[in-house]
C-alpha positions as CSV (number, residue, x, y, z in Angstrom):
1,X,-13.5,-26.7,68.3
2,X,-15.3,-23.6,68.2
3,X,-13.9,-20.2,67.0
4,X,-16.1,-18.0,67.3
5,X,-19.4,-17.1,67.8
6,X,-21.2,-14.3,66.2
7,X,-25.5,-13.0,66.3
8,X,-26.7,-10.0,64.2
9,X,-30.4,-8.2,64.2
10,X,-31.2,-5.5,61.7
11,X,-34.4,-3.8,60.9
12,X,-35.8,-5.0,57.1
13,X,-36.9,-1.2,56.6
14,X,-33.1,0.2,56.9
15,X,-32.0,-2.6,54.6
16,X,-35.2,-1.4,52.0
17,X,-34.5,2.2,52.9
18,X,-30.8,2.0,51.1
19,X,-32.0,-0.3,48.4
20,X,-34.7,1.6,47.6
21,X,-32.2,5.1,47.6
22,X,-30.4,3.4,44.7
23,X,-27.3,4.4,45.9
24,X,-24.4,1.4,45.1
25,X,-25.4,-0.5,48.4
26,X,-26.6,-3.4,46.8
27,X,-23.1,-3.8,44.8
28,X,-20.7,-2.9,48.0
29,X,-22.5,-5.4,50.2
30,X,-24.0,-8.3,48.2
31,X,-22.3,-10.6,45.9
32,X,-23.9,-11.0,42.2
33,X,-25.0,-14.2,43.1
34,X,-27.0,-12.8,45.9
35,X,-28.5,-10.1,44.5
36,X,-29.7,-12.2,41.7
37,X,-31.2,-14.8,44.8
38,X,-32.6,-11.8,46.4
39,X,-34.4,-9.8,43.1
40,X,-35.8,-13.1,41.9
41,X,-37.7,-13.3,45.4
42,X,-41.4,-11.2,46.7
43,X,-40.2,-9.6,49.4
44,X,-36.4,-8.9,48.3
45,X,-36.1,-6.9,51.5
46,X,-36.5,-9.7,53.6
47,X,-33.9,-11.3,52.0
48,X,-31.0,-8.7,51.9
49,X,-31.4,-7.5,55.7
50,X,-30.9,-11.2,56.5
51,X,-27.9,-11.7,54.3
52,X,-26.6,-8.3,55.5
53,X,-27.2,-9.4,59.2
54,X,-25.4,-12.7,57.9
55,X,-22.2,-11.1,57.3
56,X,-22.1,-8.6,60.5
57,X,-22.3,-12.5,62.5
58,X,-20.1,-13.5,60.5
59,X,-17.5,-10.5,61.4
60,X,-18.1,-10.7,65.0
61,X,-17.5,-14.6,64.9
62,X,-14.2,-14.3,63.0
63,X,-13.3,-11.8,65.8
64,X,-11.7,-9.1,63.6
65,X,-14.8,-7.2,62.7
66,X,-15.0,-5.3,59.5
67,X,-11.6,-4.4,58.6
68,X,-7.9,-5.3,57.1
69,X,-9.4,-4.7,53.5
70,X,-11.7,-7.4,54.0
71,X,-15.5,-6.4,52.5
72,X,-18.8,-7.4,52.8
73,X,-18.9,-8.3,49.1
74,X,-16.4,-11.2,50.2
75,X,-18.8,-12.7,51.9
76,X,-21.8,-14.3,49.7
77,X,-24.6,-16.3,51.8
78,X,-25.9,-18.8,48.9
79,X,-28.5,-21.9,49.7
80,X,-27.7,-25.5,49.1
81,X,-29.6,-27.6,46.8
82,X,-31.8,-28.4,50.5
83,X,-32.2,-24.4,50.7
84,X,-29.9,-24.6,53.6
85,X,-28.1,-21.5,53.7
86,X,-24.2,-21.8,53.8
87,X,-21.1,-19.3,53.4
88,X,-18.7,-18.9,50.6
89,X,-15.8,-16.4,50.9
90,X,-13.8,-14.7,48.7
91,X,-10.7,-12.3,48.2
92,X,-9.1,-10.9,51.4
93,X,-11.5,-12.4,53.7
94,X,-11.1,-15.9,52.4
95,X,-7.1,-15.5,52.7
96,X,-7.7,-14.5,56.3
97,X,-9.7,-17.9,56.9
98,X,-7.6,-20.2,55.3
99,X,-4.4,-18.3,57.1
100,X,-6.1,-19.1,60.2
101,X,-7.1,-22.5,59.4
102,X,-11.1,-22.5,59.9
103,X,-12.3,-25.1,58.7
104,X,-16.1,-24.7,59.1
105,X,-18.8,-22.5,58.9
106,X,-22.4,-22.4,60.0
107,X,-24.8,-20.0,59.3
108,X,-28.8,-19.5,60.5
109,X,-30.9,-17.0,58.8
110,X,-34.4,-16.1,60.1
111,X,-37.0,-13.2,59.6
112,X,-39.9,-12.3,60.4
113,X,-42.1,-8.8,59.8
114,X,-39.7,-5.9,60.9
115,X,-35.8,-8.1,61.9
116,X,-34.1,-10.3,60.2
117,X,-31.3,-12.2,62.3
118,X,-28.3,-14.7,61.6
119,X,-26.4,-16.7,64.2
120,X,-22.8,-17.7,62.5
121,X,-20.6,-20.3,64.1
122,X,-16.6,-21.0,63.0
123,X,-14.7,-23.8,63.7
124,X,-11.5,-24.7,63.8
């Protein structure tokens, strides 16, 4: 049964405008395992705004938004050994889950010159 549903669009040029400013964004948002996915890529932009829009779907699918001391850090969008992408959680927002018993989670990335989007489905 589903959850929740949950669709986020951002801009690639105001994810590159804060990593390019330097300014901790990349280490409040993104997971180590991310960034190091994300660095190791061409067009790292690309690959952040996609993530980022990742885990605002993700937010609007679990229905609580950002809040509750959960953080965007405790979500980490990581690719299968297919290069499917796939969500792990972590901390407060993985307590949350498992208190509310979802059981699955599906995640699309896609991007193209100036958006990235993700669609994220829970189930429970």
């Amino acid at each position: 049964m589903i959850y929740g549903i949950g669709i986020d669009n951002i801009e690639v040029n105001r994810v590159k405008k804060q990593l390019d400013e330097d300014n901790g964004f990349k280490e409040k948002i993104f997971t180590l395992n991310e960034i190091k996915y994300c660095e190791s890529k061409a067009n790292r932009s690309f690959n952040y705004a996609a993530r980022f829009a990742a885990k605002e779907a993700f937010f609007k699918a679990l229905g609580t938004g950002w809040r509750d001391g959960m953080a965007f850090n405790e979500i980490e969008v990581n690719n299968d050994d297919l290069g499917t992408p796939e969500i792990l959680l972590y901390g407060k927002t993985k307590t949350y889950v498992e208190q509310k018993k979802l059981k699955n989670i599906q995640v699309s990335l896609s991007h193209i010159k100036e958006f990235a989007t993700a669609f994220v489905i829970i189930e429970k």
